[in-house]
C-alpha positions, 0 to 999 in steps of 0.5 A: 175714720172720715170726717162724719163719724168725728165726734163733736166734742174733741177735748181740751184743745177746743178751749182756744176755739171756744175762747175765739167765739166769745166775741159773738156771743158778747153780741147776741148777749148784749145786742146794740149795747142792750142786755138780752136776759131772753138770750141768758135763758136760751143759752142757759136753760137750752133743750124746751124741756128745761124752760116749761119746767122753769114756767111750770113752777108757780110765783109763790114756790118761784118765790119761796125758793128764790128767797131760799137761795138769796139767804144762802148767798148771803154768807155774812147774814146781813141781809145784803148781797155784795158783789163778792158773795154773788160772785162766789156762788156763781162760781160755785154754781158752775163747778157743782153742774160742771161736777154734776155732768162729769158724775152723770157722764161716768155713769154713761161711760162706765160699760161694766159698772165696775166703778172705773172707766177704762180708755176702751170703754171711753173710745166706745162711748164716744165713736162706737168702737175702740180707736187705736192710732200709731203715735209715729205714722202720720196719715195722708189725709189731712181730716184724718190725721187733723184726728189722730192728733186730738185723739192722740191729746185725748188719750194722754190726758186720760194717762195724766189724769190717772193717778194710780196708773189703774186699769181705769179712771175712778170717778175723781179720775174721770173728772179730772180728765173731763175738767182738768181745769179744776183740778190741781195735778192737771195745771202743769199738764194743761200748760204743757199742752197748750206750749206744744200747740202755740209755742212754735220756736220752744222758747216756753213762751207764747208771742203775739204772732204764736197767739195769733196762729197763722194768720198773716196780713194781706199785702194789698191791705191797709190795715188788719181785719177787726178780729185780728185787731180784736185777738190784739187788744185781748193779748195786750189787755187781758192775758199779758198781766206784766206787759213782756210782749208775749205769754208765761206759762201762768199767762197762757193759762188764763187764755186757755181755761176758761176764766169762771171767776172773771164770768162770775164777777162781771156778773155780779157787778152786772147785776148789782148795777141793774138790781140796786135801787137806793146806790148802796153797791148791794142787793137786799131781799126786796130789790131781787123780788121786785126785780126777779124777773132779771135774776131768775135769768141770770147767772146768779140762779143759772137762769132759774135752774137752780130752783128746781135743784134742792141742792141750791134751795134747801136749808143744808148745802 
């Protein structure tokens, strides 16, 4: 298989690479220290289509929905939405779309319609074709063999997920495979995977070189690159939580999953900074409509989806 019929998603181990780009987007989100609500809408609602569909709804039934959706947020009834109950629907949010594309991808890969879907069917969804490599016979070509190896990470993670050992995955199974983050049976299996690739000495642990991968430093050079330095600072600040030096197993999983709730948090902190006029450290009804322009691009209605999405805006959720 040569590099153009790869396809562009590979798995699980693209988290770490997804995780590396996060400092770029920070930058296109927040440009000069400035909020781009713009690029929370293009990131978010994404294909044209979704964004005519977003202006084509009319202020009064933007506003009715809106009004809808912030009574649903406001678990307690008290009229405000704090930070914990803004923080607890965006991450809602993203589980329920996250479910929502694996049900849809189901459907795709399920070439029988038999209600399950089997690691022949998912190669011939993905690269047209049944892909069969050897497990013990390396290939020459490094591209190639690069492959073999996510493809070999695919398939076993596509065992793991399947529970009962069946000829196929269900869809609880599916999904499973697709979000193995979000389900328990999965944690242990993520963790492994994550030790086989950074854990080079196999002590069960991964060092502040090991995080750092290859990279060594220029002899002639005086000081680190600002990405190393950066990589250094998120060892140290954000997945070292007891300051030994180097990643637990539990540690290594808030680098490798994506951390929802942290995205939720800082969200709803961010929203509540720039919504709520009086300081009272929440949101009413009348400080989101008079800015409702910001949260409608923001994360707490996934930048507008959610009001075309009567899962989010009618009365039974």
């Amino acid at each position: 298989m040569r590099l153009g019929q790869r396809p562009a998603a590979l798995g699980l181990l693209l988290l770490c690479a997804a995780a590396a780009g996060a400092g770029k987007a920070e930058e296109l989100h927040y440009q000069q220290g400035e909020h781009r609500s713009d690029y929370d809408r293009e990131a978010l609602l994404g294909v044209q289509e979704d964004v005519d569909e977003y202006v084509k709804l009319g202020h009064e039934e933007q506003q009715k929905r809106l009004q809808a959706i912030i009574k649903k947020i406001d678990l307690d009834s008290d009229g405000f939405l704090t930070e914990s109950e803004l923080s607890s629907w965006i991450q809602m949010s993203f589980k329920h779309y996250a479910m929502q594309e694996a049900k849809q991808q189901f459907v795709e890969y399920d070439k029988n319609n038999d209600g399950t879907v089997t690691w022949d069917e998912y190669n011939i969804q993905m690269y047209d074709r049944v892909i069969d490599f050897d497990e013990n016979t390396a290939l020459d070509d490094a591209e190639e063999e690069s492959f073999r190896q996510l493809h070999l990470k695919d398939k076993k993670r596509f065992e793991k997920a399947n529970q009962d050992s069946g000829p196929g995955l269900s869809l609880e199974e599916f999904i499973a495979f697709e979000h193995p983050e979000e389900v328990d049976y999965m944690t242990e299996f993520v963790i492994q995977e994550a030790l086989e690739e950074h854990d080079k000495n196999g002590d069960g642990f991964v060092s502040l070189e090991e995080f750092l991968g290859d990279y060594r430093r220029d002899p002639t050079a005086n000081e680190d690159p600002e990405w190393i330095l950066v990589e250094k600072d998120r060892f140290v600040n954000d997945y070292d939580k007891d300051n030994d030096g180097r990643l637990d197993p539990q540690e290594l999983l808030s680098w490798v999953v994506p951390n929802n709730q942290g995205i939720a948090q800082e969200e709803a902190l961010h929203l509540i900074d720039e919504m709520d006029l009086n300081g009272d450290k929440k949101l009413s009804e009348e400080e989101i409509l008079e800015n409702q322009d910001l949260f409608l691009t923001s994360e707490a209605t996934d930048y507008g989806r959610q009001l075309h999405d009567d899962y989010f805006y009618h009365d039974e959720l």
